[in-house]
MITOR-103048 format. One record per residue (C-alpha): x, y, z. Coordinates in steps of 0.02 Angstrom, whole numbers, plus 50000, padded with zeros to 5 digits. Example, Ala and Ser with C-alpha at 12.3 -4.5 7.8 and 13.67 -1.06 7.14 Angstrom:
2
<<50615 49775 50390>>,
<<50684 49947 50357>>,
# end
This chain:
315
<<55126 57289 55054>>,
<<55067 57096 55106>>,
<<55129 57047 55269>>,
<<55064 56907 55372>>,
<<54933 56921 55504>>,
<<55030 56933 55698>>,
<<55097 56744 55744>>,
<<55189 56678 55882>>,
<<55365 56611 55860>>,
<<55463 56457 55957>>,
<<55610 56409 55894>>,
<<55650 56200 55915>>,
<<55797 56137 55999>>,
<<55767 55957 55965>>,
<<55639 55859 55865>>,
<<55567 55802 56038>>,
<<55564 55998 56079>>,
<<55476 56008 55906>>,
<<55365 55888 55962>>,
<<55319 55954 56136>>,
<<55299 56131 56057>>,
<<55166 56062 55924>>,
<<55082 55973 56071>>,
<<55089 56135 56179>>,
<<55003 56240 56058>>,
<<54888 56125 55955>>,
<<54821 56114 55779>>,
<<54834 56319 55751>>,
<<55026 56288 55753>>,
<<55117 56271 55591>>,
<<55296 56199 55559>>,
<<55388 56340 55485>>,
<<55558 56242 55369>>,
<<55617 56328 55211>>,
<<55454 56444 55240>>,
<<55469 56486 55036>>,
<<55279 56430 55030>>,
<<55196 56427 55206>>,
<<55280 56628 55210>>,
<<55192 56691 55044>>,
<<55014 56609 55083>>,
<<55016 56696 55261>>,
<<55048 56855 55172>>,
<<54898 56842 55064>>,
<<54810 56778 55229>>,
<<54778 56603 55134>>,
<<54864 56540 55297>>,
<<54855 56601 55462>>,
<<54913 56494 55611>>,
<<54937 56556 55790>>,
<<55109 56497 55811>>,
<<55262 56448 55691>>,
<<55399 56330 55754>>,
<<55538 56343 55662>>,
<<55643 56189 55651>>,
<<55775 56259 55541>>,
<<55909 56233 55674>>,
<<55890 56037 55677>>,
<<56031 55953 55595>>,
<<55985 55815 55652>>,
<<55840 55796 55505>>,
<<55969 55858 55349>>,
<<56056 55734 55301>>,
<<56061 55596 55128>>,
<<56152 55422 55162>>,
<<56119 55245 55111>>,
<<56050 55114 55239>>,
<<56010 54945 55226>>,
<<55982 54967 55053>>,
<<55872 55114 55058>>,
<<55898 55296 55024>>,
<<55849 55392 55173>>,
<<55818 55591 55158>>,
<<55793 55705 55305>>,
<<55662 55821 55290>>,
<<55753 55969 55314>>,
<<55852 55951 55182>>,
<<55881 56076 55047>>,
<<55840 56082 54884>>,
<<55988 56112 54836>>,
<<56087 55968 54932>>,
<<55956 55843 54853>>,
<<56022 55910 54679>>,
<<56213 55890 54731>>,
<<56211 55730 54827>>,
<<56323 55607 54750>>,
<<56222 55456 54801>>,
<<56033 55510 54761>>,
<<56123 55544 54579>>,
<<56184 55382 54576>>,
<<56051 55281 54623>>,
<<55871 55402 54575>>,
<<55919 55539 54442>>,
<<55756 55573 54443>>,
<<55757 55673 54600>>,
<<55913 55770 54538>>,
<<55806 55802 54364>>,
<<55667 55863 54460>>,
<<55767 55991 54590>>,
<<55860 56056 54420>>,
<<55675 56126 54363>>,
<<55622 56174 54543>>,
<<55615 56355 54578>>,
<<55765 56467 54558>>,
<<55927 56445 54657>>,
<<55864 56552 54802>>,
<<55718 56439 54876>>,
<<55858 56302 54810>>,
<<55961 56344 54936>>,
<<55843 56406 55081>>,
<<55677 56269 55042>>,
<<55674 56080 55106>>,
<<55617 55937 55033>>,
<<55488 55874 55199>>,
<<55420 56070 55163>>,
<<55375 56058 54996>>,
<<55309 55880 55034>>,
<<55197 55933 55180>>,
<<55130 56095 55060>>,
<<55055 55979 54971>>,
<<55011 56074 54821>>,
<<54936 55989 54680>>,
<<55088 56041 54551>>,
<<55214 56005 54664>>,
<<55364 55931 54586>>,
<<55451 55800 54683>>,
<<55280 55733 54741>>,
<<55266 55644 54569>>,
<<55460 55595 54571>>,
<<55416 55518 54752>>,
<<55275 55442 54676>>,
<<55365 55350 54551>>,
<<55499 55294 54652>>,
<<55387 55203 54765>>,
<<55462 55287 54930>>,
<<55397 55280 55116>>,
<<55365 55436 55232>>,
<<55451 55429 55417>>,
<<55313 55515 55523>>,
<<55374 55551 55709>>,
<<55238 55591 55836>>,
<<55291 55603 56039>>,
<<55238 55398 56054>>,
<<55356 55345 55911>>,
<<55366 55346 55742>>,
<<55260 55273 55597>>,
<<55288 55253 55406>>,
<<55179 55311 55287>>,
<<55187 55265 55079>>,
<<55231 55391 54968>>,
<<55058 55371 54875>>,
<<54932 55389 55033>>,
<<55035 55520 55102>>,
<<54940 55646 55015>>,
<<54740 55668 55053>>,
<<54699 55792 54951>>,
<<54747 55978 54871>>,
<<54864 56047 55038>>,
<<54809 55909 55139>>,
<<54908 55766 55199>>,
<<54905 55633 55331>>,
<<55018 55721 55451>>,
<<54923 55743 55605>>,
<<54928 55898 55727>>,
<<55055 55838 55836>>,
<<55162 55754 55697>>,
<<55306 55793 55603>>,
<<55376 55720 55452>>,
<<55553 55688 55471>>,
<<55613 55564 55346>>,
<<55603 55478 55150>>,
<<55646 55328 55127>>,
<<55661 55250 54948>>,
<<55717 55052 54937>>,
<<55889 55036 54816>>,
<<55843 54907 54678>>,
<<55950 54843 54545>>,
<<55931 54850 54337>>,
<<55838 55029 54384>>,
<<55820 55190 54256>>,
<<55727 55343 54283>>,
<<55697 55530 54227>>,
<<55573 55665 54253>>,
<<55504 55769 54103>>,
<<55414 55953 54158>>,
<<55338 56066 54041>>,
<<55329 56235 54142>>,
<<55265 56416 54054>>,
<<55458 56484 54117>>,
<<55594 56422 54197>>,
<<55569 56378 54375>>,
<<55383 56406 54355>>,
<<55259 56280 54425>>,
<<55217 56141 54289>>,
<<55084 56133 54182>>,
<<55104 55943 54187>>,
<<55263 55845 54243>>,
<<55289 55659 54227>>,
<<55396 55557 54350>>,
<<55443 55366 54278>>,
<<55542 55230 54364>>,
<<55584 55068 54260>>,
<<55675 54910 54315>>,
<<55723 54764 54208>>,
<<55709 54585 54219>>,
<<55883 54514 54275>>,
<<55915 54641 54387>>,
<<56100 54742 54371>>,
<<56044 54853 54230>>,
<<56181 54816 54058>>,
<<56314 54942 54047>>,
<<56346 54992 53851>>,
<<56494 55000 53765>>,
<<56552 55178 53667>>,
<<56481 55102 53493>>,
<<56310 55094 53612>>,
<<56299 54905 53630>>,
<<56288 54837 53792>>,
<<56398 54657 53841>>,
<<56290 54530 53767>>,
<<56274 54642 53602>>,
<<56086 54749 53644>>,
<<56060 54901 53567>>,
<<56011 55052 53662>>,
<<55839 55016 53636>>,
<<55860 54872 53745>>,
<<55859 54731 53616>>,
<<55967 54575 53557>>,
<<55931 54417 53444>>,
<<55801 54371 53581>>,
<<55693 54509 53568>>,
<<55672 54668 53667>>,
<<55712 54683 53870>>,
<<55566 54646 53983>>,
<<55513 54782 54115>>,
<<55505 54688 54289>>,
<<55434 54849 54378>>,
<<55384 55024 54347>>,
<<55340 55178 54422>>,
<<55255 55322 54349>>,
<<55212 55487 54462>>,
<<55114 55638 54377>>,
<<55098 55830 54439>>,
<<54977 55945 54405>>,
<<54849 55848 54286>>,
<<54743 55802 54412>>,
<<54823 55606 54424>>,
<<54736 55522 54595>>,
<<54890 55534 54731>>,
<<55004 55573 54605>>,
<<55022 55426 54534>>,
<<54973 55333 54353>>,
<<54940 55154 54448>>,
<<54857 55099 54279>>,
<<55005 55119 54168>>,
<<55112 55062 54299>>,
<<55007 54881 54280>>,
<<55017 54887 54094>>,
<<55223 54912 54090>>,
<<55238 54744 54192>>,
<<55294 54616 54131>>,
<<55290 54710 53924>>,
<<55435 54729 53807>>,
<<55530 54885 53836>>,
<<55485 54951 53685>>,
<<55424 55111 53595>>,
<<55239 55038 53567>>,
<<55228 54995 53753>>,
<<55291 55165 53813>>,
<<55196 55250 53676>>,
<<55036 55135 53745>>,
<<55079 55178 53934>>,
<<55065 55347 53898>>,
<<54896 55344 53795>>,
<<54839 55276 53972>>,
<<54935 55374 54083>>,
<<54836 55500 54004>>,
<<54674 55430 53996>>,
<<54668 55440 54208>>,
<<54701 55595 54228>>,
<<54566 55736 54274>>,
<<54648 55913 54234>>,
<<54569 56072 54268>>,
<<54582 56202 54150>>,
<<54665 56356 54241>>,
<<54799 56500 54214>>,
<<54928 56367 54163>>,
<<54823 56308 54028>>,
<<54681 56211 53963>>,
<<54611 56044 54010>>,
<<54643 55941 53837>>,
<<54827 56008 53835>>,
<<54875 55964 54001>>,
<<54803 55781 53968>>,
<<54878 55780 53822>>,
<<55063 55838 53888>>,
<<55033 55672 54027>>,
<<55041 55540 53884>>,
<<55196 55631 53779>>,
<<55279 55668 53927>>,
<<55262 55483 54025>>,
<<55307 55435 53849>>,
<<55473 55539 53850>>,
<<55535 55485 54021>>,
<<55503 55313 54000>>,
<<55606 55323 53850>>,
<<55727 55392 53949>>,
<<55727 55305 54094>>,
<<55757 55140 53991>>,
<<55911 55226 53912>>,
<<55977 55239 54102>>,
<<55931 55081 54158>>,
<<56067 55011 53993>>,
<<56183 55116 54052>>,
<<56162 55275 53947>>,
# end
């Protein structure tokens, strides 16, 4: 049977008792959260810190609300609360697409969202829906706090920029209006870690995103593809986040430059895709070969762009 090497155990009382306790016992301490990945790789001795601190009593850092026009999630926040929450539904479905494939719900309900983000694992899944949304990381260390963006927030495969001493305690995403998006994840079995995953956020030019009729027209006549006598929409802004095909911190900042400014339209997200693709560097592995996964980054930034626009009108 795998069990973990012998660790010391505090228990926080406050973040600033978080804080003090990382400070007391240096880098060899580990943040223990949800625990549903930091627990396995210290039972196959991948991890081994001297002391956890578990910070699952601090209420204070689960929470979702709205302020000053941002979305603000704690870091201790479940899975599962990320996937209910009214407001993150309403203004980034991508995050509630991307907790629906996530897991099973038993590390739903028990893993956090600031846990899976500090894991860092290359095929993580809300790292590329992060990504795309463009969203900032609260970092508290004892002097303060600083902010962090979503896309240097990561250094490398279970590395980030979270210092000993530090503790990620917030994400912040800025509301914008005339905004779509959707996450696509092609996984070997439910739950499973991807074999490639595409994150996409869209906004249009004009800003309040058209809201169709039932016949699937919006006010000024558009179909769903986002057209009218003047020709197709115009995309103002995009995101695009990738997992697990080897995109540089997540992220497809090429496409992301094509999409601005082009018509919302099937040859641009078709295009976006092809490129998308084209920066990637996957690995073959036990998920499957290198070709395939490239090739599942341009079909599936292809199918949530698609997607995404069909939000953005209202669908």
């Amino acid at each position: 049977m795998q069990v973990p090497a012998y660790v010391e155990y505090e228990k926080a009382s406050s973040i600033e008792h978080a804080l003090a306790l990382l400070a007391r016992y240096g880098p060899e301490s580990r943040i223990l959260a949800g625990g549903h990945s930091l627990i396995p790789m210290m039972k196959l001795r991948l991890a081994q810190p001297e002391t956890l601190i578990d910070i699952n009593g601090l209420s204070e850092l689960s929470y979702i609300r709205v302020d000053r026009a941002e979305l603000c999630i704690g870091a201790l926040t479940r899975h599962a609360q990320l996937l209910d929450d009214p407001l993150a539904g309403q203004h980034f479905v991508v995050l509630r697409d991307a907790e629906q494939v996530i897991a099973d719900p038993v590390v739903r309900n028990w893993g956090t969202v600031g846990g899976s983000l500090c894991q860092a694992d290359p095929s993580e899944d809300l790292s590329a829906a992060f990504a795309a949304l463009k969203a900032t990381m609260v970092i508290r260390h004892p002097g303060g706090t600083r902010t962090v963006p979503a896309r240097e927030f990561f250094t490398g495969p279970y590395e980030t920029v979270v210092a000993p001493g530090e503790l990620l305690a917030e994400i912040r995403i800025t509301i914008r209006p005339g905004g779509g998006s959707a996450y696509q994840k092609v996984g070997r079995r439910a739950g499973d870690w991807p074999v490639g995953a595409a994150g996409v956020a869209l906004w249009l030019a004009g800003g309040d995103g058209a809201r169709r009729d039932g016949a699937g027209r919006d006010g000024a006549g558009r179909d769903g593809a986002g057209r009218d006598g003047a020709g197709p929409g115009v995309i103002a802004d995009a995101g695009v986040g990738l997992t697990a095909v080897g995109a540089e911190h997540f992220a497809a900042a090429e496409a992301e430059e094509f999409l601005r400014g082009a018509p919302a339209t099937p040859e641009t997200f078709a295009r976006a895709g092809q490129i998308a693709a084209e920066h990637c560097r996957p690995v073959t592995d036990q998920r499957g070969p290198a070709d395939y996964k490239q090739h599942l980054a341009g079909e599936l930034t292809t199918r949530a762009l698609h997607r995404a626009l069909h939000r953005a009108l209202g669908g």
